[in-house]
N, C-alpha and C positions, 0 to 999 in steps of 0.2 A: 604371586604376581601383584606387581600396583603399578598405577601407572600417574605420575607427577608433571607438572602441565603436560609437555608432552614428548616424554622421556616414559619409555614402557620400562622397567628393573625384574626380570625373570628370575627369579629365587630360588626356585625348589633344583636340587641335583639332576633329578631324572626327568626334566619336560625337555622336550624335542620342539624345534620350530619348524614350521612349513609357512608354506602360501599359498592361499585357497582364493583364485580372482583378486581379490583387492585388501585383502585380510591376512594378518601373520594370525596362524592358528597355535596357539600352545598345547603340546598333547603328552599326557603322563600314563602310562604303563596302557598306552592303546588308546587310552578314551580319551577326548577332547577338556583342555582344563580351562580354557576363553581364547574369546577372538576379539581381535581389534584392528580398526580399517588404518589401512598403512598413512592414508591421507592426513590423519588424525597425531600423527609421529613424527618427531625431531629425531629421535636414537633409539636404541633399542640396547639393553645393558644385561648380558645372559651371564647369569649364575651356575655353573654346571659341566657337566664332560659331557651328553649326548649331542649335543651340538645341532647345527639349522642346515634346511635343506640350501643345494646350491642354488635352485630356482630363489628364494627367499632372500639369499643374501646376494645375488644377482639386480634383484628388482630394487633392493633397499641401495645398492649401489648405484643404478639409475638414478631413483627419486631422490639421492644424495639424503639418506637416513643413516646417521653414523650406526653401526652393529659395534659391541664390543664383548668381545669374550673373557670372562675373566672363570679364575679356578673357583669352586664350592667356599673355598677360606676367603675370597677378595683378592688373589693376586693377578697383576693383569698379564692376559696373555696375547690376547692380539684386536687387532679393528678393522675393520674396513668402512672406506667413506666411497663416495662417488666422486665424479668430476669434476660436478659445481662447484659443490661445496667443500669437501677438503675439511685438513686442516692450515693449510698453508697462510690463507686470510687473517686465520684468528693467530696463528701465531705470529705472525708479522704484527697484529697490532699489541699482543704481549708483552714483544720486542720494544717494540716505540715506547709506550706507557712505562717498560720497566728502565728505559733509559732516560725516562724522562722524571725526575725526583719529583716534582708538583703533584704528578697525576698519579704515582708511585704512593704516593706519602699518603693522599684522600684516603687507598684500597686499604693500605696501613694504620692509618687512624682505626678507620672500621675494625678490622681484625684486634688491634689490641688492645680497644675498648673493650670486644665483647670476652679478650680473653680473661680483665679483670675484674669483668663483669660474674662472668661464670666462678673465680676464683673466690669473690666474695660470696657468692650464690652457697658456695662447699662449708663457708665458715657459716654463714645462716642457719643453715641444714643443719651444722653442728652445734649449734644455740638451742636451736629448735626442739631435733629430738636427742639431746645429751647434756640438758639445762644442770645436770647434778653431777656431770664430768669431767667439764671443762670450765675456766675460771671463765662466762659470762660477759663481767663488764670488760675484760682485756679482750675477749674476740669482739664484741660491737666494737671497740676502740679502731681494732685490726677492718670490718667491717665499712664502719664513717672512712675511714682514710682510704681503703680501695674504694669505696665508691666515688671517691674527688678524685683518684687517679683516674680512674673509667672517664669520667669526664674532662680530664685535661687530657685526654690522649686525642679524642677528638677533635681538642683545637691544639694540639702543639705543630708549630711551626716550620718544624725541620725533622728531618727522617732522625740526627743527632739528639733533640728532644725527645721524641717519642720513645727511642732506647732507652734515656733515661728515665723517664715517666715509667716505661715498664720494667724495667731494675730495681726503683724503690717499692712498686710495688710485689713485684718477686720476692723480695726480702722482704715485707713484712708480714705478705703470707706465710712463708716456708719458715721463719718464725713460729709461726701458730701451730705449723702442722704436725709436729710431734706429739701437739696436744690430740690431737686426733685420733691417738693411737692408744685406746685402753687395753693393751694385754702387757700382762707383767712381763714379759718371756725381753731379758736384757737384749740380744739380739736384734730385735726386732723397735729399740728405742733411736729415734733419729735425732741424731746431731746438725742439724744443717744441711743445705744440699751441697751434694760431694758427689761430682761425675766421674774423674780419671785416677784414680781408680775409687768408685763408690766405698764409705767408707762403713758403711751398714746397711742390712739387709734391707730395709726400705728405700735408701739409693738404689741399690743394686736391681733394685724393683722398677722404680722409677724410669731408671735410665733404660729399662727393657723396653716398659711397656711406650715410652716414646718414641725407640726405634719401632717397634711394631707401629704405630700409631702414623709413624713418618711415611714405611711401608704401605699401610692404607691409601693414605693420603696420596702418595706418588702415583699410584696405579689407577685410583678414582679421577685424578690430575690427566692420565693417559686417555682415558678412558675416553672421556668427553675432548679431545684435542687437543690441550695444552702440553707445554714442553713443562715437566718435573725442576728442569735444573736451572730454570731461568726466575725469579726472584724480584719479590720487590719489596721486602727491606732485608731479607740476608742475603750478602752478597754473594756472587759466582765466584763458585773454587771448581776445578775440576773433581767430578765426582760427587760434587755434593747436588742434594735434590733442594735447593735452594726453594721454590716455590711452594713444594711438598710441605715444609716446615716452616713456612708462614702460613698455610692451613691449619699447621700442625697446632698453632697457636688457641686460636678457639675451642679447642677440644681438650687443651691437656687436663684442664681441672674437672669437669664432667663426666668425664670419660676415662681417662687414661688413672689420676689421682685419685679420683674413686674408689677404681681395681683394686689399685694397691691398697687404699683402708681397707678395704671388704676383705679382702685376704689376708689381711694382718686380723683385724679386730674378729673377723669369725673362724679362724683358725685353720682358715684350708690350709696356709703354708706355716711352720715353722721354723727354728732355726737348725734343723735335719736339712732344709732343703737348701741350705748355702756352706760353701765352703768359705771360714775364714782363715786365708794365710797370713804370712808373720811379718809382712807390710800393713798389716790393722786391715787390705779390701776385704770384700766380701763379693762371692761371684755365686752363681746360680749353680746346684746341683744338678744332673739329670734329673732326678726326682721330684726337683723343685719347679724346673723348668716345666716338666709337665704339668704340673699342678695351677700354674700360673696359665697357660694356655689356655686349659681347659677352661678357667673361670674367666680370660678373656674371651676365647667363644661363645659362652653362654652370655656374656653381657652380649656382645654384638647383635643375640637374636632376642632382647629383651625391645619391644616396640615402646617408644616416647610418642608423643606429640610435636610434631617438627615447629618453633616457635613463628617462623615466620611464614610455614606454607599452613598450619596450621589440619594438617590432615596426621595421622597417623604413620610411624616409619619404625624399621628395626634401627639401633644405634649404630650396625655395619653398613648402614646404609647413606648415617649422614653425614660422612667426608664426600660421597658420591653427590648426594644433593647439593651441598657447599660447590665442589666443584662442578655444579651446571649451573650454579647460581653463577659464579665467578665466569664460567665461560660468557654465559647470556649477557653480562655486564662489558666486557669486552668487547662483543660482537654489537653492542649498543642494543639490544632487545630492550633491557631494564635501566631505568638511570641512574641505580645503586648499586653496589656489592651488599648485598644483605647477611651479615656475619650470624652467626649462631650464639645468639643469646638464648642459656638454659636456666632455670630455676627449678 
């Protein structure tokens, strides 16, 4: 359990919820695991299959305390809100801001500043501790130059600038990032980024773990009461989670590009774990698939330092923070979108 201003996150599989007078009780195999006074709570976000009692989520629907149920992995699966408060307010003002390019563009800035932020923060890391594996003066080079993008993302003037401020710096990250990749094993060496169809095992990596990553993101988006597919700088297609993946933004180098080093450079996956057909893609084998999972679950329950709440979080947890930050920011609670800057 933790509980972030004041949004309670219930983690563990097997705690049950109640309500005991004015208290959601958390209770795990009989015994009581905390209590917290409902007075004190905006949401309530349960981790788990034993699920809350109906007096509890009764009373949270009165007091208009969003409840969201989501599966043990993060997928959402349902919520309930009260009468007040809804989510109908907050998405109507989503609506507006996202048709309105000015107010659109500000939350934009934010997001893909912090996502070059973070993308420099990877090649640092790789300076730091792999000073004798990587050529050095070419990653600071790569380094100086994201960080002037970081900075011109914040003041570019049009949603059209901002894409390109984050294109040039996209490429001369992904540039880099082959170097990042110390195992001999040919398979596993990248060419550039290459999505339809990934043209090497660390595409084929990449492009997964951002759909997982998007999946996150959409469900944590549900969670707290926004609409997934409503967007403010990718635009609306049907079926796409447009919002979801401006989230998605901040987190791909932290988090998601990580994985994929860790799994190449300590050898969870090899090149057993992909099939290459005789168009040059490469796609994930069962085997391999599993194998990837597994080490994105275990990252998820790995706890950082959240930079901006500055208290302690698992990394499954912080698409879910981002998006109550973003909600709060909508609803006018906060005067910022506070993006997730990691080092």
């Amino acid at each position: 359990m933790i509980k972030l201003l004041n949004t309670l996150y219930v983690l563990s599989e097997d705690a049950y919820l109640s309500l005991d007078n004015e208290n959601v009780v958390v209770t795990k195999s009989g015994v009581e695991a905390g209590r917290f006074p409902l007075h004190t709570l905006n949401a309530i976000e349960y981790f788990g299959y034993k699920g809350a009692s109906p007096s509890l989520i009764g009373e949270c629907a009165a007091r208009g305390i969003d409840l969201g149920f989501f599966t043990p992995r993060g997928r959402f699966l349902a919520r309930t809100v009260g009468e007040e408060r809804g989510n109908v307010l907050l998405r109507q003002e989503q609506y507006r801001i996202s048709d309105d390019e000015d107010r659109s563009l500000t939350i934009a800035q934010n997001m893909i500043a912090a996502k070059v932020f973070n993308a420099r923060w990877v090649i640092e890391r790789a300076i730091r501790d792999h000073p004798l594996q990587v050529n050095a003066d070419d990653m600071r080079k790569c380094s100086r130059e994201l960080a002037d993008y970081s900075r011109n993302a914040r003041t570019a003037n049009s949603m059209e600038e901002l894409r390109g401020i984050e294109g040039l710096a996209a490429r001369c990250y992904f540039q880099r990032f082959g170097s990042l990749i110390f195992v001999s094993d040919k398979a596993m060496s990248f060419g550039g980024r290459s999505r339809r169809p990934p043209l090497d095992a660390p595409n084929a990596m990449l492009s997964f773990a951002y759909s997982l990553l998007t999946t996150d993101c959409a469900s944590a988006l549900e969670g707290v009461g926004l609409d997934p597919y409503i967007g403010l700088m990718h635009a609306e297609r049907p079926g796409r989670k447009s919002l979801a993946l401006d989230l998605v933004e901040e987190l791909r180098a932290p988090f998601a590009d990580r994985i994929v080093l860790t799994c190449i450079n300590n050898r969870i996956l090899g090149s057993d774990g992909f099939e290459h057909r005789q168009d040059g893609s490469y796609f994930f084998r069962d085997n391999g698939r599993r194998k990837f999972l597994d080490a994105w679950q275990k990252k998820k329950r790995e706890v950082i330092r959240h930079p901006y709440l500055g208290v302690k979080v698992a990394w499954g947890l912080v698409p879910h923070v981002q998006a109550m930050l973003l909600a709060r920011f909508i609803r006018g609670d906060i005067e910022g979108y506070p993006p997730f800057m990691w080092k």
